[in-house]
C-alpha positions as CSV (number, residue, x, y, z in Angstrom):
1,X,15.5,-25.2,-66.4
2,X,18.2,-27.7,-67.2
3,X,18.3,-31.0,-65.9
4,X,19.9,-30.6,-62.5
5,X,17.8,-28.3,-61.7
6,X,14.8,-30.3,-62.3
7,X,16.6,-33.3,-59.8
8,X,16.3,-30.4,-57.6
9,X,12.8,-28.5,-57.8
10,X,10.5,-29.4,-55.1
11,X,7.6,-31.8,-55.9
12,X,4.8,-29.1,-55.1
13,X,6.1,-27.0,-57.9
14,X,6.7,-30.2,-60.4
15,X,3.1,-30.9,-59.4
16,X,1.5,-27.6,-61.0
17,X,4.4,-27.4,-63.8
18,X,2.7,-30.7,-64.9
19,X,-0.8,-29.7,-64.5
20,X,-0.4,-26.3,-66.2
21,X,1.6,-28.6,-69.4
22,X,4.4,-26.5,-68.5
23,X,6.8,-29.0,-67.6
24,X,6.4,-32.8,-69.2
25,X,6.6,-36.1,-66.5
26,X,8.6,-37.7,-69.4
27,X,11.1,-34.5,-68.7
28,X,10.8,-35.2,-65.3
29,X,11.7,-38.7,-65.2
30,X,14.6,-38.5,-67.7
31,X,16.0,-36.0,-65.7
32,X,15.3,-38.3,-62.9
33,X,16.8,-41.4,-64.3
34,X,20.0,-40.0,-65.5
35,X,20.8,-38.6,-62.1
36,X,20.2,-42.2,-60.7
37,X,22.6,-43.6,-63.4
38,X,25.5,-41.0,-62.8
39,X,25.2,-40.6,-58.7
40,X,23.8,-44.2,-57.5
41,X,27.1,-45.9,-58.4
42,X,28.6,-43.8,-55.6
43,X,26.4,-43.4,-53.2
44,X,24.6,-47.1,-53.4
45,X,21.2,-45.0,-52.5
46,X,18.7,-47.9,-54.8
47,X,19.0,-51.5,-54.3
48,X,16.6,-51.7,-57.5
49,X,15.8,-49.3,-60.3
50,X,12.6,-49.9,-62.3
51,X,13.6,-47.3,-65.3
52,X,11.8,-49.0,-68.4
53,X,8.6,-49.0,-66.5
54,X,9.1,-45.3,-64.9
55,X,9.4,-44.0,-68.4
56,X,6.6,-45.9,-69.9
57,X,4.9,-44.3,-66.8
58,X,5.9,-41.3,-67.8
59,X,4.8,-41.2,-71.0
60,X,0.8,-42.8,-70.6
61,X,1.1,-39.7,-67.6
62,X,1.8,-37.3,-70.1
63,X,-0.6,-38.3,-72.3
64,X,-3.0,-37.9,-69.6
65,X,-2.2,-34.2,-69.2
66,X,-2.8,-33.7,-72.9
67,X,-6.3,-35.5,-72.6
68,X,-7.2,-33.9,-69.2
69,X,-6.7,-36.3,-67.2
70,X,-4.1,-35.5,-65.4
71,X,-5.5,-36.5,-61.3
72,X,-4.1,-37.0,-58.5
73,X,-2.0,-35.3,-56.0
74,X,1.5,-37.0,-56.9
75,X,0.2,-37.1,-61.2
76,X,3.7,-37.4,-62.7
77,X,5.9,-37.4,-60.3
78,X,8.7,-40.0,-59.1
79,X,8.5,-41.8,-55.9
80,X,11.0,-44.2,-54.3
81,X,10.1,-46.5,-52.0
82,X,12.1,-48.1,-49.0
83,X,13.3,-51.4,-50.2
84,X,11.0,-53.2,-46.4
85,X,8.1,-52.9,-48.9
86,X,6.9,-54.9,-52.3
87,X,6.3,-53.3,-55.4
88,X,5.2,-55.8,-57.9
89,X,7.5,-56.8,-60.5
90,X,10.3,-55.2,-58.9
91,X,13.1,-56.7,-56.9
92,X,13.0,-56.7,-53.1
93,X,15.3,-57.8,-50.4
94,X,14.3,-56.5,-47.4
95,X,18.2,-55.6,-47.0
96,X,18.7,-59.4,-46.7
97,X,20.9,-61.8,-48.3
98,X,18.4,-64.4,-48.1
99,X,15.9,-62.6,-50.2
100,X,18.6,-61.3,-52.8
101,X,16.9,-62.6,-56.1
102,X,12.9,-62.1,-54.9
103,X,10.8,-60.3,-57.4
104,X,7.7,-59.0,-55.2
105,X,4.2,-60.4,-57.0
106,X,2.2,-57.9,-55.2
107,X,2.4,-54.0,-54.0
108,X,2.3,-53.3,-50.4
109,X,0.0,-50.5,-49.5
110,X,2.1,-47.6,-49.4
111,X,2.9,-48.0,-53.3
112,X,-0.3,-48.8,-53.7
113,X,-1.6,-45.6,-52.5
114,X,1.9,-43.6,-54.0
115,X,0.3,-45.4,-57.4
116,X,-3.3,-44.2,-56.9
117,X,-2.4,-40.4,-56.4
118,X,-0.4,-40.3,-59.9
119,X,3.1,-41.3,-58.7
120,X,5.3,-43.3,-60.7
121,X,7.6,-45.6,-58.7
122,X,11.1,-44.8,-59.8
123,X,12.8,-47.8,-57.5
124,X,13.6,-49.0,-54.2
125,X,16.2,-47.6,-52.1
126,X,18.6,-49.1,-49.6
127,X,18.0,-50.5,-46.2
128,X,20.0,-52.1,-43.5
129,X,19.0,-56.0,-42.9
130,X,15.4,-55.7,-42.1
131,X,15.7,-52.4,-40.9
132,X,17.5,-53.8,-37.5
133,X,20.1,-50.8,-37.4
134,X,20.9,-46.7,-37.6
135,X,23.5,-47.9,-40.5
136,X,22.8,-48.3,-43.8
137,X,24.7,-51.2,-44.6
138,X,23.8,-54.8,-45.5
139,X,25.5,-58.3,-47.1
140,X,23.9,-57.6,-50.7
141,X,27.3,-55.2,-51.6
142,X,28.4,-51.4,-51.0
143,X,26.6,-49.8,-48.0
144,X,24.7,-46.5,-48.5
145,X,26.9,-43.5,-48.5
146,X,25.9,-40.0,-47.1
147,X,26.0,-38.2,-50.4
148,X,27.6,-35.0,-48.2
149,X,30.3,-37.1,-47.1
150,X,31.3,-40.5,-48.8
151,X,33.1,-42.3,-46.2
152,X,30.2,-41.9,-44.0
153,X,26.6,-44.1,-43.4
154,X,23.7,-42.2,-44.9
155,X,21.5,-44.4,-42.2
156,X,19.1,-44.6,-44.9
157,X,18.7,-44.7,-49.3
158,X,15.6,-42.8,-49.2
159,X,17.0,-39.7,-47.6
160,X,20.6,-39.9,-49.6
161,X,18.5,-40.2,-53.0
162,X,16.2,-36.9,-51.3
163,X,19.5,-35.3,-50.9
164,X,21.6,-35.9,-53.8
165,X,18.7,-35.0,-56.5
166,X,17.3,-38.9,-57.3
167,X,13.8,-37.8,-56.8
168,X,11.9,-35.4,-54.8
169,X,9.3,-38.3,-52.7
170,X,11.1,-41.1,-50.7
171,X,9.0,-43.7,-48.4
172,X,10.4,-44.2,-45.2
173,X,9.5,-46.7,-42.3
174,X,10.4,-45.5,-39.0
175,X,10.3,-48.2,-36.1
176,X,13.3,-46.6,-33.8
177,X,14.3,-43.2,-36.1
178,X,15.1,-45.1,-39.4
179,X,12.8,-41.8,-40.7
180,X,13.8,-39.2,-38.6
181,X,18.1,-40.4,-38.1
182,X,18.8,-40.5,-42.1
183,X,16.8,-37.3,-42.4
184,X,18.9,-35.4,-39.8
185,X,22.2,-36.9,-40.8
186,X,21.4,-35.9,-44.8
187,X,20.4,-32.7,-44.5
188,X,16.4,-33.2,-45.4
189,X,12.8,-33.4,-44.0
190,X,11.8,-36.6,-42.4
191,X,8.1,-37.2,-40.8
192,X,7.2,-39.7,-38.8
193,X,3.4,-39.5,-38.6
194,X,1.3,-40.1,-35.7
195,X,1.4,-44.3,-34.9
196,X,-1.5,-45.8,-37.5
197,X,-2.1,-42.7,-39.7
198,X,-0.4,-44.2,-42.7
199,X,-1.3,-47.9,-42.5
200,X,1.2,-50.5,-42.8
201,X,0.8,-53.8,-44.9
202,X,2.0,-56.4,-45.4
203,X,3.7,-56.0,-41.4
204,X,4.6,-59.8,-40.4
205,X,4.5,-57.8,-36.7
206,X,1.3,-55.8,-36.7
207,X,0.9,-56.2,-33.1
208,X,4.2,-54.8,-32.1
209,X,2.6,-51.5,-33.2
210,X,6.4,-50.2,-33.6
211,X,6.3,-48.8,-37.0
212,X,5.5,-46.0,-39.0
213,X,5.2,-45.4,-42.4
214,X,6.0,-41.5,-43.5
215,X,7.5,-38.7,-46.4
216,X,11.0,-38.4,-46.7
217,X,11.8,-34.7,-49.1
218,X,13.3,-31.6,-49.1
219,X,10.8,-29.3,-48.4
220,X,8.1,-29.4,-45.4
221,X,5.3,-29.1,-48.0
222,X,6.7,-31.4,-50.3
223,X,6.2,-33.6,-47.4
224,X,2.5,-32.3,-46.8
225,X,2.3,-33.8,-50.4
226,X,3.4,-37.2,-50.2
227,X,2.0,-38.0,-46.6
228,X,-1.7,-36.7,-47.7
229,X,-1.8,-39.4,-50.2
230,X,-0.6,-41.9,-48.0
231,X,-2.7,-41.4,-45.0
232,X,-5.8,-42.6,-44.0
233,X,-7.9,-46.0,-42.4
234,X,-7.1,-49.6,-44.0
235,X,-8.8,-52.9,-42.9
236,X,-5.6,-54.8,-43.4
237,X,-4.0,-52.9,-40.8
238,X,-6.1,-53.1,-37.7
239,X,-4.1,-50.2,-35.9
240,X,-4.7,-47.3,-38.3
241,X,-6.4,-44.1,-37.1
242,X,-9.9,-44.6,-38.1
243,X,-10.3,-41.4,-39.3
244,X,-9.9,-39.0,-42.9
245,X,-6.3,-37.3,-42.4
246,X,-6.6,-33.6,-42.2
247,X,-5.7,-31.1,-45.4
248,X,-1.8,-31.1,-44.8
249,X,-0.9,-29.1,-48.1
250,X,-3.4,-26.4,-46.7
251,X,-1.8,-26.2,-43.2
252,X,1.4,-26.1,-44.2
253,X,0.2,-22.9,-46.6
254,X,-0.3,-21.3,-43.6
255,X,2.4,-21.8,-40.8
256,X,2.5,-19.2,-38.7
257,X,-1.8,-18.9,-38.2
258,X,-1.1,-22.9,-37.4
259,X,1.4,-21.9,-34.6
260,X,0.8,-18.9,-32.8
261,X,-0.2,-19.2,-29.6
262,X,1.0,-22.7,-29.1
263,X,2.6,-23.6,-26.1
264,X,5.9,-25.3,-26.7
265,X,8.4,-27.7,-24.4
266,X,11.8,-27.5,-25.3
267,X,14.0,-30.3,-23.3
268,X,17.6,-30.4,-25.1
269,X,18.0,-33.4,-23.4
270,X,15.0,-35.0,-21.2
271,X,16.5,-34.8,-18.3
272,X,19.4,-38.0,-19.2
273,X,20.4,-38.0,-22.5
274,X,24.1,-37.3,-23.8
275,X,23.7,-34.3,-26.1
276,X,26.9,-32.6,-27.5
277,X,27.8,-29.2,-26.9
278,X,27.9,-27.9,-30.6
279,X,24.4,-30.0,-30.6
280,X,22.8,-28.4,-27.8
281,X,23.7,-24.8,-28.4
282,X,22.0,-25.2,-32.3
283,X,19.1,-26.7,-31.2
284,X,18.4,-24.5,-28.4
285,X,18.5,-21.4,-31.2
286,X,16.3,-23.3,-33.0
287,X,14.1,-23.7,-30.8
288,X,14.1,-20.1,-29.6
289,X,13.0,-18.9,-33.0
290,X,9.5,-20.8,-32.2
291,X,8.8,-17.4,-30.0
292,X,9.1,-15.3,-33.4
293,X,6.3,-17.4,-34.5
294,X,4.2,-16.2,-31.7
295,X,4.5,-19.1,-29.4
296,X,5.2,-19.3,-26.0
297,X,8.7,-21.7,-25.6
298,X,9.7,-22.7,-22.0
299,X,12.5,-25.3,-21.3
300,X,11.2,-28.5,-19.4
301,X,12.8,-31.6,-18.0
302,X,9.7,-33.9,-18.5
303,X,11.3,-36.3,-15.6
304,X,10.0,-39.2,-17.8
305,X,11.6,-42.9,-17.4
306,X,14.4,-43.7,-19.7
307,X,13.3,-46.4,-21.6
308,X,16.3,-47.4,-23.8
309,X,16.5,-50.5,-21.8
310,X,12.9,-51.7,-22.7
311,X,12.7,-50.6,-25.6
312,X,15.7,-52.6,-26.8
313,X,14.3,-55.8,-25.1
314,X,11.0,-55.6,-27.3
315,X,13.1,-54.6,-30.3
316,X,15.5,-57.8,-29.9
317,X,12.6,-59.8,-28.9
318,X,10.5,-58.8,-32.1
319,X,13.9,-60.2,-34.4
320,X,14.6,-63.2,-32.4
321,X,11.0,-64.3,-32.8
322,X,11.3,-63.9,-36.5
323,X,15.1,-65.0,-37.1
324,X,16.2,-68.9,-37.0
325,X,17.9,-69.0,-40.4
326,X,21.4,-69.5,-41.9
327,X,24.0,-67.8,-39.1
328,X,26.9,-66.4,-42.1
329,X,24.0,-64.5,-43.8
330,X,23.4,-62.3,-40.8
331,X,25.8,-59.8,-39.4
332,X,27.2,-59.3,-36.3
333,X,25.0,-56.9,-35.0
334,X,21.9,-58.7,-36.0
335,X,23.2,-62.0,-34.6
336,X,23.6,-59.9,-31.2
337,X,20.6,-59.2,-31.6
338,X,18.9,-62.1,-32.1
339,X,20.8,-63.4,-29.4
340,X,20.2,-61.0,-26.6
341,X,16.4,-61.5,-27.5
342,X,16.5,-65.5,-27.3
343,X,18.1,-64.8,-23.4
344,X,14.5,-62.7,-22.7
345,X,11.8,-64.4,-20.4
346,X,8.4,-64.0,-20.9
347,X,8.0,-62.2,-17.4
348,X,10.5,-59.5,-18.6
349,X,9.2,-59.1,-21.9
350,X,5.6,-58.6,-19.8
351,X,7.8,-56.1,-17.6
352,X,9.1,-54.3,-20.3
353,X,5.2,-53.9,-22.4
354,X,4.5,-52.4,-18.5
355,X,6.9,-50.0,-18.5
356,X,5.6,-49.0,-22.1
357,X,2.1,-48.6,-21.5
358,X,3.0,-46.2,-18.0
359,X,5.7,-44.3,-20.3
360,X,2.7,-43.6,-22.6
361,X,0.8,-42.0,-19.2
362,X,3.7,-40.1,-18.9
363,X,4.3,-38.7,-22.3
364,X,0.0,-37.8,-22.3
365,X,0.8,-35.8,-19.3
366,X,3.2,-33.4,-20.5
367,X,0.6,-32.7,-23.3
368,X,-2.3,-31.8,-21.1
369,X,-0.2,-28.8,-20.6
370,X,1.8,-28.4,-23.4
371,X,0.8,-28.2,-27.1
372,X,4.4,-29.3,-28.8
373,X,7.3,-31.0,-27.5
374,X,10.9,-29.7,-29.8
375,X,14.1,-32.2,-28.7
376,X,17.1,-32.4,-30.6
377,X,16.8,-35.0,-33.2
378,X,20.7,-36.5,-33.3
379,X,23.2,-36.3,-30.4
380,X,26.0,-35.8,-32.3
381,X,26.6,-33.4,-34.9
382,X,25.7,-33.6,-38.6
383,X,27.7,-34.1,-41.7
384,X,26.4,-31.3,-43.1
C-alpha cells in the first residue's frame, strides 16, 4: 500500500502487519510524519511534534520485530497525546500562553502506559486553554481546524489528526465532552470510559472527579486497542476502578453475542434538551437499528433534573480556584469564567455537589431497568 493509505489503515491491522514483519514501524512512522508535515500546517491539529525521536522509535521497534521482541499491544505504532498531559522532553502548554516555552521533565501516566504497550508517541495535539471550552482555539497561534471543513473548530487536535490521517491513536480527556464533541463533529470514534477506569495523573483536581481519560480512532476496535492498554488501578490516582479492565479487543470481536438481548433506552432528547430536526430524525434511525442487533429499543423520557446549571457552577468554580494570573493571557471566555466562579458561595457550591450526588440516584435508576442508555451526541448537525 502507498503511503496514504497507510495514514489510513486502522491500528488493529498495523498491529499484526508489524508482528507478522509484513509491514515495517519505520514505514509506518514515515508515512506518519510526512502526513503531519503536509496537513498540520492547515489544520493546526499538533501544538508539538516529536519526529527525530518517533523515528528513532521506530527503528529500535523494528529491530525488535527482527529479534522477536516485538511485545505489546500498541508495538510500533504512533500515538498522540492531548497536549493537558506531559510527555518528557517534549513541549507542553496546556493550551496556555503562560506555559508556551515548558518542556515536560516527566510523562504523565497515560503516555506512560501508551509507552509500555509498544507505542511510539508521535506528538501532542491541540487543546483549548486548559481544556475550559467546546472550541479548539487558544492564544499560542492558529486554532484547530475541522479537517472536513476549514473555517470551522475541530473542538479538539486529537480527533482532527484521527481524521485527516496523522495517526491512527489519539489520547483524549473528556471532563464536559472534550472526547465525545470533537469525535462527533470530525467524523470518528470517541470513548469516554467509565469515571476512574483509565487513571489520571498528574490531575492538580483529583477530587473534582470530572475527568476522563479515553481512545480517540477511527474504528471501534481500534479503540478497543488503545483503551486496553490504558486501563486499569493506579495508586496515584485514588479514584480509579480498582479492578483489571475486561478483554475489550475480544468483545469488540464479537458484537452482536455482546448485544442481543439488551434492553436499550433511547431519549432523543431527555425530556428538555434542544435537539434539531435533521439531528433527531438521524439518531432516531440509528438508534432503531439496535433492534437488528437483537435488542429490545423503547423510547424513554428519563424525567431526570437538568443539571446544566450545576454543573457549570462546579466547572467555573474548579478554574476560578486555580486561575489568579496575568488577565491579557486569558481569553474572554475563560475570564467569564473565572469570573462567574469567584461570584459562587460556598453554600451554593455545597448545593450544587447536592444536586450531583441525587442526579447520580437518578441516572442508577434508569439502569435497574435498562441495560444501555443511546442519546444523540451533538444538537446540531455535523460537518460531515
Amino acid at each position: 500500500m502507498d503511503a496514504t493509505e497507510l495514514c489510513f489503515t486502522p491500528a488493529t491491522e498495523l498491529a499484526a502487519a508489524i508482528r507478522e514483519r509484513r509491514l515495517s514501524p519505520v514505514e509506518i512512522m514515515d508515512a506518519v510524519l510526512a502526513r503531519i508535515e503536509a496537513v498540520n500546517p492547515h489544520i493546526n491539529a499538533f501544538l508539538a511534534v516529536d519526529g527525530e525521536r518517533a523515528r528513532d522509535a521506530a527503528r529500535a521497534a523494528e529491530a525488535g520485530v527482527m529479534q522477536g521482541k516485538a511485545t505489546g499491544a500498541l508495538y510500533g505504532l504512533p500515538v498522540s497525546i492531548k497536549d493537558l498531559e506531559p510527555v518528557t522532553g517534549l513541549r507542553c502548554t496546556f493550551g496556555s500562553k503562560f506555559f508556551a516555552d515548558n518542556i515536560a521533565d516527566s510523562d504523565g501516566l497515560v503516555t506512560e502506559r501508551a509507552k509500555a504497550a509498544g507505542g511510539i508517541v508521535v506528538g501532542k495535539t491541540n487543546t483549548s486553554h486548559y481544556g475550559h471550552k467546546d472550541m479548539c482555539d487558544n492564544l499560542l497561534g492558529p486554532p484547530c481546524r475541522n479537517p472536513w471543513m476549514l473555517d470551522r473548530t475541530s473542538s479538539g487536535g486529537a480527533a482532527a489528526a484521527v481524521a485527516a490521517g496523522l495517526g491512527p491513536l489519539a489520547h483524549g480527556l473528556d471532563g464536559a465532552g472534550s472526547i465525545r464533541i470533537p469525535a462527533a463533529l470530525c467524523g470518528v470514534f470517541g470513548h469516554k470510559p467509565s469515571f476512574g477506569r483509565v487513571p489520571y495523573w498528574p490531575n492538580p483536581d483529583i477530587w473534582a472527579a470530572r475527568s476522563h481519560n479515553g481512545p480517540i480512532t477511527r474504528t471501534v476496535a481500534d479503540a478497543a486497542l488503545f483503551l486496553g492498554a490504558l486501563a486499569g488501578p493506579d495508586p496515584r490516582d485514588p479514584t480509579t476502578i480498582d479492578s483489571p479492565p475486561e478483554d475489550y479487543v475480544t468483545a469488540v470481536a464479537q458484537p452482536l453475542e455482546v448485544l442481543r438481548g439488551l434492553r436499550v433506552a433511547w431519549s432523543v432528547d431527555l425530556g428538555y434538551a434542544a435537539v434539531a430536526p435533521e439531528v433527531r430524525r438521524l439518531t432516531t434511525a440509528a438508534a432503531e437499528r439496535f433492534s437488528d442487533f437483537g435488542c429490545e429499543v423503547e423510547a424513554v423520557n428519563p424525567g431526570w433534573d437538568d443539571q446544566r446549571e450545576a454543573a457549570a457552577m462546579a466547572w467555573n468554580v474548579s478554574y476560578a480556584s486555580r486561575n489568579a494570573q496575568r488577565p491579557e493571557w486569558f481569553e474572554p471566555s475563560l475570564v467569564e469564567m473565572i469570573e462567574a466562579g469567584q461570584r459562587v458561595s460556598a453554600v451554593e457550591l455545597g448545593l450544587a455537589q447536592l444536586a450531583r450526588t441525587e442526579y447520580y440516584h437518578q441516572v442508577r435508576r434508569l439502569f435497574d431497568t435498562y441495560d444501555l442508555l443511546l442519546t444523540p451526541q451533538m444538537p446540531l448537525g455535523v460537518a460531515a
